[in-house]
C-alpha positions as CSV (number, residue, x, y, z in Angstrom):
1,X,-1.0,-23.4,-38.7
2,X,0.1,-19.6,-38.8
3,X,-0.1,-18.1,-35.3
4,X,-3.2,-15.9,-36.1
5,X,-4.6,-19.1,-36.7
6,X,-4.0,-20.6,-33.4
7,X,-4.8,-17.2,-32.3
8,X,-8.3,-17.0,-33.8
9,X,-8.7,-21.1,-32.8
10,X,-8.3,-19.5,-29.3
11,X,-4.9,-21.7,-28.8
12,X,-3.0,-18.7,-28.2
13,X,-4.6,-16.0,-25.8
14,X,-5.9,-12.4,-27.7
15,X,-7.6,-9.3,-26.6
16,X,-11.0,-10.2,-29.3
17,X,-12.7,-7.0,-30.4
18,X,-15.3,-8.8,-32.7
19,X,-15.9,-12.1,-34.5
20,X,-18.2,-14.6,-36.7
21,X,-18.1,-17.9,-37.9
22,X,-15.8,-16.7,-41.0
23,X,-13.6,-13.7,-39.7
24,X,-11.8,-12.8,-36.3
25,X,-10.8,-9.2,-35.0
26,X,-8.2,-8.5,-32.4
27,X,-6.1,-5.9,-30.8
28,X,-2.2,-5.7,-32.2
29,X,0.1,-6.5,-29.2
30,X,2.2,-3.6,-30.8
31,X,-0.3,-1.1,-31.6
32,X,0.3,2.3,-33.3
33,X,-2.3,3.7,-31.8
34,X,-5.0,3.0,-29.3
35,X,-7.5,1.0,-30.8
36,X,-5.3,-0.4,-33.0
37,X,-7.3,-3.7,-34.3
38,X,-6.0,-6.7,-36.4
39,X,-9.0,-8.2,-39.0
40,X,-8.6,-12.0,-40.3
41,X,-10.3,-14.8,-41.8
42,X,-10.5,-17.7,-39.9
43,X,-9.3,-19.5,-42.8
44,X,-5.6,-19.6,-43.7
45,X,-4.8,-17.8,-46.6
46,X,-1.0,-16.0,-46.8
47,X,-2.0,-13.3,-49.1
48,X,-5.5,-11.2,-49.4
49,X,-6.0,-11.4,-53.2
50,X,-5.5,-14.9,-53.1
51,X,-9.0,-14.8,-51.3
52,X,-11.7,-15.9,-53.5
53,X,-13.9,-12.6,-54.6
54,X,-16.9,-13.1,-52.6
55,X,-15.0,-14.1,-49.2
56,X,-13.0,-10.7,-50.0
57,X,-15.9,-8.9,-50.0
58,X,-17.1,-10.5,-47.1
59,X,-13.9,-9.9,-45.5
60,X,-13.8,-6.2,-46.4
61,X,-18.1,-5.9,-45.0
62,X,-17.0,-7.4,-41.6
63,X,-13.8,-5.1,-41.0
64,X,-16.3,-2.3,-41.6
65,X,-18.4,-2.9,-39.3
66,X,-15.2,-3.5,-36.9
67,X,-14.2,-0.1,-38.0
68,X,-17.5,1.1,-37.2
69,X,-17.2,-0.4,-33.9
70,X,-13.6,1.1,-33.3
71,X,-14.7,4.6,-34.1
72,X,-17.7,4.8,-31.9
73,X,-15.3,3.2,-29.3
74,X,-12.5,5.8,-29.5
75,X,-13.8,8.5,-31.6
76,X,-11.7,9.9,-34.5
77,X,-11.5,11.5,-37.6
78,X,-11.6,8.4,-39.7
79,X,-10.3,4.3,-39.3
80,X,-7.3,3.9,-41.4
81,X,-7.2,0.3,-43.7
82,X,-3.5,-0.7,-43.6
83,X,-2.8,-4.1,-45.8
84,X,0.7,-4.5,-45.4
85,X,3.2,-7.3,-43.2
86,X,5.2,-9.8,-44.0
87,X,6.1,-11.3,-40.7
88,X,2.9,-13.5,-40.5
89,X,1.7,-15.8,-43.6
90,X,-1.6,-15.0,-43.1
91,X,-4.4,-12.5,-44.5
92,X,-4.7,-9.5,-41.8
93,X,-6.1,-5.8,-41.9
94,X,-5.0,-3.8,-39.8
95,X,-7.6,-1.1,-38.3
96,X,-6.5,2.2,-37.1
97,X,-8.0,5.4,-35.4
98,X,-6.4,8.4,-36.6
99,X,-6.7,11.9,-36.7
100,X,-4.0,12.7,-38.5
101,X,-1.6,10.7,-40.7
102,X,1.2,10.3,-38.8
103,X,-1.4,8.1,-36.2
104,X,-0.4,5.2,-38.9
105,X,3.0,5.6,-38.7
106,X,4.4,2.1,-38.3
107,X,8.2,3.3,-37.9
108,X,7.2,5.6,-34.9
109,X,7.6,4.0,-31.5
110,X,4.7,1.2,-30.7
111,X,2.3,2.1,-27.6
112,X,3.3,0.2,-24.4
113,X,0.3,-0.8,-22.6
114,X,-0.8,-2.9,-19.5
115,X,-3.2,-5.7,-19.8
116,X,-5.9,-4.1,-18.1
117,X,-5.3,-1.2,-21.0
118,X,-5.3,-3.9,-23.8
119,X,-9.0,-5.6,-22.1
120,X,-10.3,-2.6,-21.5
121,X,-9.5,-1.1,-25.2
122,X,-11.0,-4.5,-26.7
123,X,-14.1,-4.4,-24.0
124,X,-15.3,-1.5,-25.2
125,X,-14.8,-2.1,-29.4
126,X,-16.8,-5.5,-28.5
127,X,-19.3,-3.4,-27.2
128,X,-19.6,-1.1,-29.7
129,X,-19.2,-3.9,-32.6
130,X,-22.3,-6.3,-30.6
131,X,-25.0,-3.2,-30.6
């Protein structure tokens, strides 16, 4: 079991910004940016176009309206779609407010933020994604 599994299992502790019965959201422990959300299936697949074609759409409908969610939240130009990552053998999207480019720069130092930052962050995308 990959450890966004266990993660989205609730075995392993997450700041949740949105779910369902099929898909998981969730704020990266090394974000890029504030707001900076992780989107995955609930079930195990390594790599997103080995998803069948209607759970990829379903996949892509629900990050959406996470994206939605995450801009209301923390209001930017747009939400960036990253699909990249090798590090963990499961599906993931990453979600990112930006206002410019370099906002989804993964090489540039990762934001270091206090657990109260990290609820708060995922408290209010929650919010936004439940209206």
């Amino acid at each position: 079991m990959s450890i966004f599994s266990k993660i989205a299992a609730g075995e392993i502790p997450s700041y949740k910004c949105a779910e369902n019965e099929k898909f998981y959201a969730f704020l990266d422990i090394n974000p890029v940016a504030k707001g900076h959300t992780l989107v995955i299936p609930r079930r195990e697949v390594d790599y997103i176009f080995d998803m069948e074609d209607d759970e990829i759409a379903e996949f892509q409908v629900f990050a959406k309206k996470v994206a939605k969610a995450l801009r209301a939240a923390f209001p930017c130009k747009k939400v960036a779609e990253v699909v990249l990552g090798l590090e963990v053998p499961h599906a993931h999207i990453h979600l990112i407010p930006m206002n410019t480019e370099t906002d989804v720069d993964f090489r540039k130092e990762k934001l270091t933020l206090t657990q109260e930052e990290f609820k708060e962050i995922a408290d209010k995308i929650y919010t936004e994604f439940s209206k």
